[in-house]
C-alpha beads as a LAMMPS data file, in Angstrom:
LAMMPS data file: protein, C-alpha beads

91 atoms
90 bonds

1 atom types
1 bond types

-500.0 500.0 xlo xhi
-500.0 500.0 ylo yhi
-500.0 500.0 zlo zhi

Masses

1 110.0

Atoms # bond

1 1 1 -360.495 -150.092 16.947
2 1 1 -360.115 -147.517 14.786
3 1 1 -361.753 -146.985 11.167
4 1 1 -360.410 -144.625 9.268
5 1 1 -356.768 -145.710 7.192
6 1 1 -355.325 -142.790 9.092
7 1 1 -355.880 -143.485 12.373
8 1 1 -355.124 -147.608 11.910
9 1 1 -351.910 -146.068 10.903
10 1 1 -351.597 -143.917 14.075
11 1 1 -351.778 -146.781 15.829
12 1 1 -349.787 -149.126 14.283
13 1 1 -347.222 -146.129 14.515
14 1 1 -347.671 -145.314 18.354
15 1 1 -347.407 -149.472 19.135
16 1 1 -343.908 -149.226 17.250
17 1 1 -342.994 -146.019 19.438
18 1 1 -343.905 -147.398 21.832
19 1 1 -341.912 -150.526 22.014
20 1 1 -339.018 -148.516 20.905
21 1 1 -339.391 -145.794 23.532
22 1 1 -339.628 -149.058 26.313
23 1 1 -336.392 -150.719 24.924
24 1 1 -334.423 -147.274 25.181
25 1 1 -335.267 -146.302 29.136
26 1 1 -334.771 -150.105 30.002
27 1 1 -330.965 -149.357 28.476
28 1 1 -330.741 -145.845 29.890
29 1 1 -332.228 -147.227 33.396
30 1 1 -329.965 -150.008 33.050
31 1 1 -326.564 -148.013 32.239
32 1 1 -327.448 -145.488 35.588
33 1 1 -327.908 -148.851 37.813
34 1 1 -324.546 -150.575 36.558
35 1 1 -322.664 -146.635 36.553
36 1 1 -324.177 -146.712 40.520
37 1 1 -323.130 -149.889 41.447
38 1 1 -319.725 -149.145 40.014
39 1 1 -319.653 -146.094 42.502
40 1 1 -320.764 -148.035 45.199
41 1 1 -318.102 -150.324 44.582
42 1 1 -315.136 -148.070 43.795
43 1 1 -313.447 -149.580 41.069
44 1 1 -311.940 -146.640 39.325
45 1 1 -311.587 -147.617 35.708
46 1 1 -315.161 -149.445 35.803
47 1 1 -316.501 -146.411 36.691
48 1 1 -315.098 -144.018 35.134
49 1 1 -316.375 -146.039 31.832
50 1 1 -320.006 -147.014 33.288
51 1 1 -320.378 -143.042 34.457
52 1 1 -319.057 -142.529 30.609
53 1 1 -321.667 -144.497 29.119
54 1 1 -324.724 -143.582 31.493
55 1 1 -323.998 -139.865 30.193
56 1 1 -323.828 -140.887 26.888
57 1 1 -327.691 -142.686 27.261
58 1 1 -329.224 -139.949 29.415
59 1 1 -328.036 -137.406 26.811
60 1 1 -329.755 -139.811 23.773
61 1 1 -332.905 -140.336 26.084
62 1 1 -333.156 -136.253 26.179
63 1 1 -332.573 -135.327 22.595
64 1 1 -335.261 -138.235 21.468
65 1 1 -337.395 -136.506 24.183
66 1 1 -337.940 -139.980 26.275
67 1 1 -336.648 -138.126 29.455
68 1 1 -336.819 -134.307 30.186
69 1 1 -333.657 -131.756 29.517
70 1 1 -333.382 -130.695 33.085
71 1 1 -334.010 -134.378 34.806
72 1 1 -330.745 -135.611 32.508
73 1 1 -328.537 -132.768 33.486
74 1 1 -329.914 -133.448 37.288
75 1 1 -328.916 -137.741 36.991
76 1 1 -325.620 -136.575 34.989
77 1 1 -324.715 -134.135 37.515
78 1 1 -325.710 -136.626 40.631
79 1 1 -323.836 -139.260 38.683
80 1 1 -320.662 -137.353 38.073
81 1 1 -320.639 -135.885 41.943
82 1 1 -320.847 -139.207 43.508
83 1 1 -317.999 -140.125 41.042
84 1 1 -315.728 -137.549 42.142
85 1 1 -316.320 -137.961 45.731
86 1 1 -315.816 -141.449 45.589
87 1 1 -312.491 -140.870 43.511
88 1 1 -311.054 -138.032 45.788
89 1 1 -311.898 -140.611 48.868
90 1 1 -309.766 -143.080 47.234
91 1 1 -306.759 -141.193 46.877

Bonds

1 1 1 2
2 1 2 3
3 1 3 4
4 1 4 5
5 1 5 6
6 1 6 7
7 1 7 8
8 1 8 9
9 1 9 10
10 1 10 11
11 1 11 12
12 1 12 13
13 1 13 14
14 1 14 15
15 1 15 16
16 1 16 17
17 1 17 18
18 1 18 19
19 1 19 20
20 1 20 21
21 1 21 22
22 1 22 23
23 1 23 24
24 1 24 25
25 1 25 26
26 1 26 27
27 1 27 28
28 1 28 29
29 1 29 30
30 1 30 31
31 1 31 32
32 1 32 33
33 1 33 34
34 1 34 35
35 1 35 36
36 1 36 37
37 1 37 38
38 1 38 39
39 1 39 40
40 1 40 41
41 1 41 42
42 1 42 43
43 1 43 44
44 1 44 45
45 1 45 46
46 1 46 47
47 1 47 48
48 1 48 49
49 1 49 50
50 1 50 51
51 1 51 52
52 1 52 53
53 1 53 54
54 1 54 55
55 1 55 56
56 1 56 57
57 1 57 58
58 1 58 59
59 1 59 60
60 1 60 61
61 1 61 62
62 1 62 63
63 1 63 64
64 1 64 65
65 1 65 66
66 1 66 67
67 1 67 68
68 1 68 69
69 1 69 70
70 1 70 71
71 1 71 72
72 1 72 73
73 1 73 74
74 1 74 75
75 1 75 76
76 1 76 77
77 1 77 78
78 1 78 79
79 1 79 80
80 1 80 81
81 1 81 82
82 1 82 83
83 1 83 84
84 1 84 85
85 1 85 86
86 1 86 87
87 1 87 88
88 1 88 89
89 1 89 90
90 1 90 91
């Protein structure tokens, strides 16, 4: 355990961060499983809207820095393929 005032507040800082930073890549993990099971399934509107909201998570993940720039463009862009095969298979 720390001593210094400083560094108790570090902590107390990185614990909060921390259980922040857990709760936002459970929802951003959990928004690419349901966007992936709505491929898998092919139900156009559901997802067209899960794929809508996964993007919208990976891209918040990124900016806050909880996932890297290039590995959310790479799950958007696997996301949004699958999509659009799926989609042009249906018609």
């Amino acid at each position: 355990m720390p001593n210094k005032a400083s560094s108790i507040k570090r902590v107390r800082q990185n614990e909060r961060r921390r259980l922040h930073n857990r709760s936002a890549r459970g929802e951003m993990r959990t928004s690419v499983k349901k966007a992936e099971t709505a491929i898998v399934e092919g139900k156009v509107e559901e997802m067209t809207s899960a794929v809508r909201d996964a993007q919208s998570k990976l891209s918040r993940a990124a900016k806050t820095g909880l996932i890297k720039k290039n590995a959310m463009r790479r799950k958007q862009s696997r996301l949004m393929k699958a999509a659009a095969k799926k989609k042009a298979g249906q018609s």
